[in-house]
N, C-alpha and C positions, 0 to 999 in steps of 0.2 A: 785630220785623221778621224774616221771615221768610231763613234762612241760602238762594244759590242756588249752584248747584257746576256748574261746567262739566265733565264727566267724560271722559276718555277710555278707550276700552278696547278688548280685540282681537276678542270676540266675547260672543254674546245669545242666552239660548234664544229658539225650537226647535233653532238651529242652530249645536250646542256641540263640543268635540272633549276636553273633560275640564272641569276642576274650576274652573277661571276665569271660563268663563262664566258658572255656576251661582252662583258667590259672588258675581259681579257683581249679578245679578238680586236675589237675595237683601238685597245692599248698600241698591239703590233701594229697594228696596220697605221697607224699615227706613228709611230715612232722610224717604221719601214718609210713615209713619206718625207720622215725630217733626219734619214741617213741612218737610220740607228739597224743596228744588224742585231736581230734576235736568234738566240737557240731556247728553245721554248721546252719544257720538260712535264711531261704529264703522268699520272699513273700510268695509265691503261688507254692507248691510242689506237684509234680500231682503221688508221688505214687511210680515212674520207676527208679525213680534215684539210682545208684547206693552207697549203703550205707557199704563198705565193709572197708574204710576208714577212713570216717566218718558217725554221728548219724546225723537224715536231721531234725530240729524242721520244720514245714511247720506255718510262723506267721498265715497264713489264720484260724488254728484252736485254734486261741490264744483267749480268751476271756480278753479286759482288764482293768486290775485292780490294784491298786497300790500299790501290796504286802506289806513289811513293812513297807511305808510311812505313817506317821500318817494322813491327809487332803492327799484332792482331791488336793488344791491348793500347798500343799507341793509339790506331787510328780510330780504338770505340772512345776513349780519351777523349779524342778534339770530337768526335760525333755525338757522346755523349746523349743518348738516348736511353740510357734509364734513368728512372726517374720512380722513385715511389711519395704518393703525395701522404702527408703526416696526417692528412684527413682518415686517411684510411687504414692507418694505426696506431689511434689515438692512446692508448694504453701502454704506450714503454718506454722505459726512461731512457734518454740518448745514448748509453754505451747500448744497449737492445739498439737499438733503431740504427745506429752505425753498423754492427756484426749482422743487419737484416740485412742490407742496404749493402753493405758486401758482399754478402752473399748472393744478394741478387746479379749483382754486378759480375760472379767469379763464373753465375749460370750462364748469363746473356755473353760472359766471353767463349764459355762451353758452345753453347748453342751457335755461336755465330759461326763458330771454327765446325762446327758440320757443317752449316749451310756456306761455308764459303766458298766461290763459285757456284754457289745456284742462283738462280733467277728467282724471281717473289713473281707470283701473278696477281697483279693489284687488281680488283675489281672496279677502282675508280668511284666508286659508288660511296654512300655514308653510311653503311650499314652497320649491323651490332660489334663488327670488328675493327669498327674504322680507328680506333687508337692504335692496334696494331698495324693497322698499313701507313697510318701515318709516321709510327717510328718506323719500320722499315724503307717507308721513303724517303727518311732522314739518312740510312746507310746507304742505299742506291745514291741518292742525291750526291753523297760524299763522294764516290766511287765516280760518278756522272762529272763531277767536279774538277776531280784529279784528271780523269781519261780528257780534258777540254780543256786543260784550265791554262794554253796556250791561246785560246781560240775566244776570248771572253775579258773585257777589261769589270766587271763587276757582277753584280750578284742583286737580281731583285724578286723576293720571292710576294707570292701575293693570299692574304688569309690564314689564318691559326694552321690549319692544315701544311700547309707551307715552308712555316718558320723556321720547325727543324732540318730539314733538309740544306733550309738556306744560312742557318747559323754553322752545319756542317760544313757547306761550301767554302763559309768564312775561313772557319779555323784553319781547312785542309788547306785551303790556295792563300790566303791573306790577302783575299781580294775585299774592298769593302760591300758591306749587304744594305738595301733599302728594301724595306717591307710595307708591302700594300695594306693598307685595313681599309676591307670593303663593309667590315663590321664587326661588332665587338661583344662579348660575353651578355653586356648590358644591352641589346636588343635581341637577343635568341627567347629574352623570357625574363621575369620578374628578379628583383637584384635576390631574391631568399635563396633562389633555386637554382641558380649560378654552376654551374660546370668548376670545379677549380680545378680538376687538372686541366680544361682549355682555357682558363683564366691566367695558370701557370704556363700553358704556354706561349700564351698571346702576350703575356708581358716579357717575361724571357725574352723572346725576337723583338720586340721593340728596345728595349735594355741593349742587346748585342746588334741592331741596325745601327748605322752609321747616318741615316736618314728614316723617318718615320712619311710617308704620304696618307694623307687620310683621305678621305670622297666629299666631307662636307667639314663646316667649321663646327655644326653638331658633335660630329666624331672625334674630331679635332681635341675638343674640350673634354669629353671621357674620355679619349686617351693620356693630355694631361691632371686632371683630377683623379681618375679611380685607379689608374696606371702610375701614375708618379711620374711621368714622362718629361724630361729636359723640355720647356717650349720652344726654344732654339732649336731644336729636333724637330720640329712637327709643321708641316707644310701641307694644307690645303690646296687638292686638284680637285676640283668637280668635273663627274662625269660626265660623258658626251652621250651623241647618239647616233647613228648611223645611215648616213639617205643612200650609201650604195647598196647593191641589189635587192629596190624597192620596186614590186612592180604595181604601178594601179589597178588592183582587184576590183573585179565589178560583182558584184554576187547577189541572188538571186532572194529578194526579201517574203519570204512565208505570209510575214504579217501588216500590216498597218503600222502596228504600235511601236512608239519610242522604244529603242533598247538602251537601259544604261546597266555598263560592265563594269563589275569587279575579275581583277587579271591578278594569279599571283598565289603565292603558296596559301592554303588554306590554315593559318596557326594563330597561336593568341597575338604574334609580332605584326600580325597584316591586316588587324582590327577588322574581320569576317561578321564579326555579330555586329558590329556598330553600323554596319551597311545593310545588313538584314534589318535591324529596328527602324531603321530608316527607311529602307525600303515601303514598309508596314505603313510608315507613317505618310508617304507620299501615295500610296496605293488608297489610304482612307481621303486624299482626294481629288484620285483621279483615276479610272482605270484604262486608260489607253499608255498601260506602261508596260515593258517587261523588263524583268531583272535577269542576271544570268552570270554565273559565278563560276568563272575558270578555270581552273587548278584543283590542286588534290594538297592535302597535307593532315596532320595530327586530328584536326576539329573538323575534319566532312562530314563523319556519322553525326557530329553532336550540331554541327549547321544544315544539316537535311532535316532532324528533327525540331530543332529550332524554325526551320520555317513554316513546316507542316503547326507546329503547335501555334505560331501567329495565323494559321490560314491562310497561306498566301502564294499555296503551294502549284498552283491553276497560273499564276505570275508569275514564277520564279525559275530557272533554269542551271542544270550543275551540268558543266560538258565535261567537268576529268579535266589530266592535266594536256596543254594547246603546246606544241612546238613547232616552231618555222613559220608557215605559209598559213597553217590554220591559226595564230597568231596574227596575219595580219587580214585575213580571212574577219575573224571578233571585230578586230575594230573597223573592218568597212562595213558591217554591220551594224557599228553603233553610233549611237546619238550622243552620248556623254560617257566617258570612264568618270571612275570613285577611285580613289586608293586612299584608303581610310588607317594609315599602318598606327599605331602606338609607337613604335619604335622603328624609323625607318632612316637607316645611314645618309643612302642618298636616294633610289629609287627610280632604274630606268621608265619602267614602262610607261608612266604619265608622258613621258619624251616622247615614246616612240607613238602614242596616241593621240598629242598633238602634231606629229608628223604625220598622222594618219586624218590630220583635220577633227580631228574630234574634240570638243569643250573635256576639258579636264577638271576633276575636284580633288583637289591632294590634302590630307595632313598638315599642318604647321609643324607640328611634331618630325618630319622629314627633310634631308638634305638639300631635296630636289624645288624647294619651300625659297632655299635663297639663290636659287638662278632661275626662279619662273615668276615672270611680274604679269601673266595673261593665264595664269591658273587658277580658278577659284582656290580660295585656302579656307580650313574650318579646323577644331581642334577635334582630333579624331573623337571623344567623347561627348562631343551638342551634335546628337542626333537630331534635335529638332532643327538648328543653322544646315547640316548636311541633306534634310529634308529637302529646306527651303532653297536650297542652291538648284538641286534635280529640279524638283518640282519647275521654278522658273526658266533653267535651260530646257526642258521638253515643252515647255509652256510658251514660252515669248522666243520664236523664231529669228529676230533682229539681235538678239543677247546672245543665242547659241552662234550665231554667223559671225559677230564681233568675235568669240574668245576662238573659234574656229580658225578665222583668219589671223588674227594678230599672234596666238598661241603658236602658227606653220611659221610666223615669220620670226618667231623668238626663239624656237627650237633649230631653226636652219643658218644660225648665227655658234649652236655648240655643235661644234665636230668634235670628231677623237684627236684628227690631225693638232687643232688646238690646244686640248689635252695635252697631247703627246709631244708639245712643244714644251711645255710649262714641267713634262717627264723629265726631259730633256736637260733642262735648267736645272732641275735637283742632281740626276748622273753629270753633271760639270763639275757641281759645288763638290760632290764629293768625291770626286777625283783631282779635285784644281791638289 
């Protein structure tokens, strides 16, 4: 009999904003090759996506309601989306913070029972409200659950974002949940500065998963030490990568000079200045190089001015952020990718840049660290070793064709399909 998964997730190509979406895709379509029938759940689905895979529920056109819940307050009960975190009202002693905390709870039943039978329009996006659309697509979720939950022998939801909707699924169908973590609290940003209500909800969903999947044994290990997490729960899949609809770009080179890329959200998590320093230092001895740095995030203004203030600004190139085709456009352009990340779970796009033949230099600090043995590795902080890495592959032509070639032929060995086999093996166990 055929395994079926009720999935949840945040977003589906075309319309991606990093590396979640794309694993996601990847996931189906591996799971679609090894029998598994997906119903797939997104905020905000605009229509394009491809559904040859999977079926797309779009929650935007969910109206919700509490299927077979008897009360309103039944079904916010098992969905349980309020939540006020003690961080944020540090000052009362627990009979206050109980009569708060009810209170809030007597609003969010007020408030629901307006809004019952309406629709939410999720923007899909991470914006200043995104904790609100995330609890509201833990009620949708629930409603999405019940209206299907003939149609679905499980529950995998993937990212913080996620959790509650799929810990609501739990409760409402008593189907079991397995939760993706494509990443964790502890790589968004330094342990001080921590999010704790998505710290609260990243352990919460691991706590009430029935299985925990993490991307690397990295992730693995913060999920059991800073999580608390059962190890008997936590099973390591690493990531895949995708050689269907690759087409060989040929593209039309301006310059002479080596290009080596940085791809990827601009933030303190994607080590942007540790590649600029580097940059500086490889440029003081050679100038037939350019740099050029892809993406958009928090640290643009302050890495545009950071390279202007090393001088190196005649070198260096920002194109904003790259999706699709101009994505693979970058790498037939380049001579060498960097992903220099501090904290990186697992990190497709070294994958898809050796599939693109291109010599890769990655992090040790990253996922993608223990299934690449043809990727240069350096610790994202010895600027001078990630110097000396570029520097030689734009420098010694026989070095870059080695990691070129061997890197196409180690990447074309991790598919999703294989992934999605070892998915496969975790939806057994927990349903044996």
């Amino acid at each position: 009999m055929a395994i079926r998964v009720l999935m949840f997730g945040w977003e589906f190509p075309p319309h991606i904003s990093g590396g979640l979406g794309t694993a996601c895709y990847g996931i189906v379509k591996g799971l679609a090759a090894n029998g598994v029938k997906t119903l797939f759940v997104m905020p905000s689905a605009s229509g394009d996506e491809d559904q040859s895979a999977a079926k797309i529920i779009n929650a935007s056109d969910v109206a919700v309601v509490t299927g077979g819940s008897s009360t309103v307050e039944d079904f916010l009960d098992k969905v349980r989306f309020v939540h006020i975190g003690t961080n944020m009202v540090p000052y009362l002693d627990p009979e206050e913070f109980h009569d708060l905390v009810e209170a809030d709870r007597k609003r969010q039943v007020r408030d629901f029972k307006v809004n019952y039978g309406e629709k939410f329009k999720f923007s899909g996006k991470y914006g200043s409200n995104l904790m609100e659309e995330v609890a509201r697509y833990a009620m949708v979720g629930g409603t999405i659950a019940m209206e299907h939950k003939d149609e679905f022998d499980l529950i995998h939801a993937h990212d913080w974002l996620t959790y509650n909707a799929g810990i609501a699924a739990k409760r409402l169908t008593g189907k079991p949940l397995v939760v993706h973590v494509h990443a964790t609290s502890f790589d968004r940003g330094n342990e001080q500065m921590i999010d704790t209500r998505v710290y609260a909800i990243e352990r919460r969903g691991m706590e009430e998963a029935d299985k925990v999947i993490t991307v690397s044994d990295l992730t693995r290990n913060i999920v059991i030490t800073k999580y608390g997490i059962d190890p008997a729960k936590v099973v390591t899949v690493h990531n895949a990568v995708d050689f269907s609809g690759r087409e060989n770009i040929s593209v039309e080179r301006g310059v002479k000079d080596k290009v080596v890329t940085f791809l990827g959200r601009i933030t303190f998590q994607k080590g942007p200045e540790y590649f600029i320093e580097a940059a500086a230092k490889v440029l003081k001895r050679t100038e037939h190089v350019r740099f050029v740095m892809a993406g958009n995030g928090d640290m643009m203004n302050r890495a545009i001015r950071y390279v202007a203030r090393l001088g190196i600004s005649d070198r260096f190139h920002f194109t904003g952020f790259l999706r699709g085709k101009d994505v693979q456009k970058m790498f037939a352009l380049s001579d060498v990718y960097v992903m220099p990340s501090v904290s990186e779970p697992f990190g497709i796009s070294p994958l898809e840049a050796m599939r693109s033949n291109v010599p890769s230099i990655i992090s040790r600090q990253s996922g993608a660290a223990e299934v690449l043995k043809y990727a240069f590795k350096v610790d994202f902080w010895d600027v001078d070793a990630m110097a000396d890495q570029i520097y030689a592959l734009v420098k010694y032509p026989a070095l870059a064709k080695f990691a070129s070639v061997h890197g196409y032929e180690e990447v074309d060995t991790l598919k999703w399909n294989n992934a999605a086999a070892q998915i496969k093996e975790v939806y057994e166990s927990v349903l044996a």
